[in-house]
N, C-alpha and C positions, 0 to 999 in steps of 0.2 A: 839577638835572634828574634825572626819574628817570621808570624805565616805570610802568606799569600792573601792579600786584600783584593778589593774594587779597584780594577785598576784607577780609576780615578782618584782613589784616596793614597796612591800609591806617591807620587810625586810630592804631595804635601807630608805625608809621614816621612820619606826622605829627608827632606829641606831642617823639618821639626827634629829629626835624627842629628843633623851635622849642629844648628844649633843648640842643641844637651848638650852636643861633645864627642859623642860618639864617632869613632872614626871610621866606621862599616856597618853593613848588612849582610849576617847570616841568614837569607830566606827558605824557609822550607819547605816542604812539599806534600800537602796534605788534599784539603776538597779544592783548592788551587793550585793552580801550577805557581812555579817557582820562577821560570824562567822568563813571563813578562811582567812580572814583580819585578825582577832585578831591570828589564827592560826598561819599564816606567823608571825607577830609579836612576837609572844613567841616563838618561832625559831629564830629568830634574832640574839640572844643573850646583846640585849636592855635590860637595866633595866628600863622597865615600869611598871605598874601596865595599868591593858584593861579591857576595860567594853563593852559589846554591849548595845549601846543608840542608838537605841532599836530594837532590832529584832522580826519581827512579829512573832507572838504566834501562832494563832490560825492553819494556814496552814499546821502546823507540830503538829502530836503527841507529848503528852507530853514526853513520851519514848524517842525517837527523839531528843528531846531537850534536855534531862536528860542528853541521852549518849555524845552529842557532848560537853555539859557544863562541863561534867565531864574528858571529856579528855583535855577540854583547861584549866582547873584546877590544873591538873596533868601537862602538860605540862608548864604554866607558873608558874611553883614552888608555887601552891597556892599564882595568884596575877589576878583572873579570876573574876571579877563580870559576873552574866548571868540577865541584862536587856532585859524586853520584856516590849511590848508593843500592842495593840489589832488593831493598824491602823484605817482604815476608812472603811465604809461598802462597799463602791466603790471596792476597792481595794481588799478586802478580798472574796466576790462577785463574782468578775468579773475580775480580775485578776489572782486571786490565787483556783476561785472556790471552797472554804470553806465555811464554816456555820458562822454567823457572829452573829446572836442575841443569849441571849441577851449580848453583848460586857460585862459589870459589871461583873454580877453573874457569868459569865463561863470563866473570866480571875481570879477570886478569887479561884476557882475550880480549873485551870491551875497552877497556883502556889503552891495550897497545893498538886497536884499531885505531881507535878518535887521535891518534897520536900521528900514524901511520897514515889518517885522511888529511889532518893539519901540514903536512910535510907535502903531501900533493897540491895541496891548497896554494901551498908557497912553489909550486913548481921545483922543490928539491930531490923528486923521484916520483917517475909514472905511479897511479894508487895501483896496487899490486898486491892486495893483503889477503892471505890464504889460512885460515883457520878451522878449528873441527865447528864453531857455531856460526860464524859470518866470514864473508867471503865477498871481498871489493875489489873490481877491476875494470870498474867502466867510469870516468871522470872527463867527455868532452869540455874545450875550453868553453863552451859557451853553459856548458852545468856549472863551472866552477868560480866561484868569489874572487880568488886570486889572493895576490898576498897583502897582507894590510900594514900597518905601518910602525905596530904596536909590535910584541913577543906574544908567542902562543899561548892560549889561555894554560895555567897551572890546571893538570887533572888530578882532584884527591879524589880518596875514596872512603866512604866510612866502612868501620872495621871493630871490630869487638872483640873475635876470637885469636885463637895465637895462628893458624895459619891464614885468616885474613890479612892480619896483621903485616905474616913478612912477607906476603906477595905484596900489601900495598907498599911496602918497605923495598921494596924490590923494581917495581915498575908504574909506583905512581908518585907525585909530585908533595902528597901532603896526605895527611888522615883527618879526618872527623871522628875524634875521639866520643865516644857515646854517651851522654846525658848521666847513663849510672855508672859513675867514676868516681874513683878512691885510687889516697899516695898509696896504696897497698898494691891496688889495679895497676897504678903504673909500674913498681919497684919488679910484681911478680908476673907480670903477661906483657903491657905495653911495650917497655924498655926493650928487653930482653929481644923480645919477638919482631919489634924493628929493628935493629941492629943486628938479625940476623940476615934479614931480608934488604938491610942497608950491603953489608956483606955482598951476599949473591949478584946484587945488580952495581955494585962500585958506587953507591950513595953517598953522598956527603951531607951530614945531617946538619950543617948548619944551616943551608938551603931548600932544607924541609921543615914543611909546614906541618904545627898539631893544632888545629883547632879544638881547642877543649870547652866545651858549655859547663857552667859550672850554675849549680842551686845555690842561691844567696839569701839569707834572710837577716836582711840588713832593719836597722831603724835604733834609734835614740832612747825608745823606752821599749821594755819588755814586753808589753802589748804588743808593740807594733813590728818587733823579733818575732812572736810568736804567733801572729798571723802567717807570714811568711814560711814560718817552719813550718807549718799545716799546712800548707801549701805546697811546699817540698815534699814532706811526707805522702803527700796524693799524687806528686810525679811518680815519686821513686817508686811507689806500689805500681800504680801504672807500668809501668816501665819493669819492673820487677818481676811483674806477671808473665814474661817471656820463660820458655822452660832454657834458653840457650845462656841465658843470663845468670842465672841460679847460679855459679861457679862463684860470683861475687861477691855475694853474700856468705858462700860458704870460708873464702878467704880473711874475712872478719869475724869469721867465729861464728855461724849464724846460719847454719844447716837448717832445709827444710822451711826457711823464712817464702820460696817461691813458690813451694808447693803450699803453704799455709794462704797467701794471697790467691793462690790460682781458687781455694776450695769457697774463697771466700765471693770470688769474680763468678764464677759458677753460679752461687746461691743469688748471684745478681745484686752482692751489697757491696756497693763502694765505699762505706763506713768502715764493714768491718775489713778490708782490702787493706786501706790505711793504717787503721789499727793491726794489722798483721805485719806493720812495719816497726821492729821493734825502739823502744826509745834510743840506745844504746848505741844504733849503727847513725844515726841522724847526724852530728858530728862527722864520719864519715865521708860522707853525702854532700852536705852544706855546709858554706862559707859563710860564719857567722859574726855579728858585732856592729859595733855602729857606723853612723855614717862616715864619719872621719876614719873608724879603725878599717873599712874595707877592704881602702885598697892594699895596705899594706900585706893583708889577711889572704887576698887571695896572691899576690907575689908571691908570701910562701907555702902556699899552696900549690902553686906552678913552677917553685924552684926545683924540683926534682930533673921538669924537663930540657933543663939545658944541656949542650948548645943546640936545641932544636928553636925552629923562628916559630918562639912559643906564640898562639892568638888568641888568647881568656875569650868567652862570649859569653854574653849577661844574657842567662837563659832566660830568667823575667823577665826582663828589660820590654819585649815585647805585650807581655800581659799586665807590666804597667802604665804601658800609656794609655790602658783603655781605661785606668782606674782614676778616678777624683783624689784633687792629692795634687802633692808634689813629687812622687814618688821618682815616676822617671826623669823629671829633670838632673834629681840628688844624683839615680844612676847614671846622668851623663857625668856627673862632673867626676866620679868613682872612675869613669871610662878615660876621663882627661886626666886625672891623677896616675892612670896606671899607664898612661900614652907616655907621661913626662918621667916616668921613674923606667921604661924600657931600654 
């Protein structure tokens, strides 16, 4: 996983990706876009496979998003997942100036658009799509791409709650499982809630994708374990601090751990944010042990979600290659161990 760079640096962090080991890019979507990140990268001439985790939806037409998925499709030789995601209302508000409610219903609608535009694309029905938020019916041949030679990009969506879940379970191609995740999270909300939405839309979950980001605090001596957990520990409060997330914590025993970070986010102290992350849930959280024991460690970690086409993603992986060290190389070869044990 990694952000949005210079484009310029984007081709060379590629190239430096495939040889660690790694066998993709999750790019995200923060003070850069996402989607010519993944652009430069299928340029590169890298063998990856790229996904955007997660590019905000709503800001952009679904048209918009159709056409650019479709040319990074074409362009990485058919190896282009298009992840969206609906952001926060803040953001989307006030930031981006677009319509945000209600986020569910009108990412479900978003999706079977860009689905419904890809299908016109391929001239296998006039675009014809009539919905309560977007409404497509004008596609002249000389507007449209045409059809390309690849299969249509995969559309996942990220998903947290139980009725995201089985819409995305229902009508989109994969999930992006969310950063704060626990075997608890899968056993009591994940599982459950895609297979129902597996159900509804006649899914077959072999053929669906979980993207799961998983915290690692990997190293050989216990120093170097516990930088890392410190380091998780300040995600997971981050991330914590969501009031929508709170159910998480409360599933491990651990009520009020969200409201305890919010009071702390408030007073403006990110020390004590962290600290309001108890020792206890860390475990939980993080994928821990050495460099040799990782990969095994996160398999069974990930073993709950079979037969889904489980995708681990080394959430640091990107914030160590900016570190001295050899950090991220070790994590490529942790990414080639779990390539060869798949």
């Amino acid at each position: 996983m990694t952000g949005g760079a210079r484009l310029g640096e984007v081709q060379d962090f590629a190239r430096r990706c495939q040889g660690a080991g790694f066998s993709g890019l999750v790019v995200t979507e923060a003070a850069r876009t996402a989607y010519l990140a993944c652009a430069a990268a299928a340029l590169s001439g890298a063998d990856l496979d790229l996904a955007t985790g997660v590019a905000v939806a709503f800001p952009r037409s679904p048209m918009v998003t159709a056409s650019v998925a479709w040319e990074l499709a074409e362009a990485s030789r058919g190896r282009f997942r298009l992840g969206l995601g609906t952001q926060v209302r803040a953001h989307v508000e006030r930031r981006y100036s677009a319509p945000f409610d209600p986020p569910g219903p009108r990412m479900r609608e978003y999706v079977l658009a860009v689905k419904a535009i890809f299908r016109a694309f391929r001239g296998e029905a006039p675009l014809a799509f009539e919905g309560r938020y977007y409404n497509l019916s004008l596609l002249p041949p000389m507007w449209s791409p045409g059809p390309i030679s690849v299969p249509d990009p995969p559309v996942d969506v990220a998903a947290v709650n139980p009725w995201m879940l089985r819409m995305a379970g229902e009508v989109a191609d994969g999930v992006h499982v969310h950063p704060l995740n626990t075997a608890v999270y899968y056993e009591q909300t994940l599982l459950p809630n895609l297979a129902e939405g597996h159900s509804r839309g006649g899914r077959n979950p072999s053929s669906y994708a979980l993207f799961v980001p998983l915290f690692t605090a990997a190293g050989d001596t216990e120093e170097e374990r516990d930088r890392w957990r410190q380091v998780c520990r300040t995600m997971i409060a981050f991330y914590g601090s969501t009031p929508n997330y709170a159910f998480i914590f409360d599933q491990l025993g651990h009520p009020g751990t969200t409201e305890r970070i919010r009071q702390a986010q408030k007073a403006g102290d990110p020390v004590a944010m962290a600290a309001a992350v108890p020792d206890a849930v860390l475990p939980s959280f993080v994928v821990e042990g050495t460099w040799a024991e990782l990969p095994a460690r996160i398999a069974e970690r990930c073993s709950p979600l079979a037969p889904y086409d489980v995708q681990p993603v080394l959430y640091l992986a990107g914030m160590e290659a900016q570190q001295e060290g050899d950090a991220f190389d070790r994590m490529g070869a942790v990414a080639r161990a779990l390539a060869g044990t798949s």
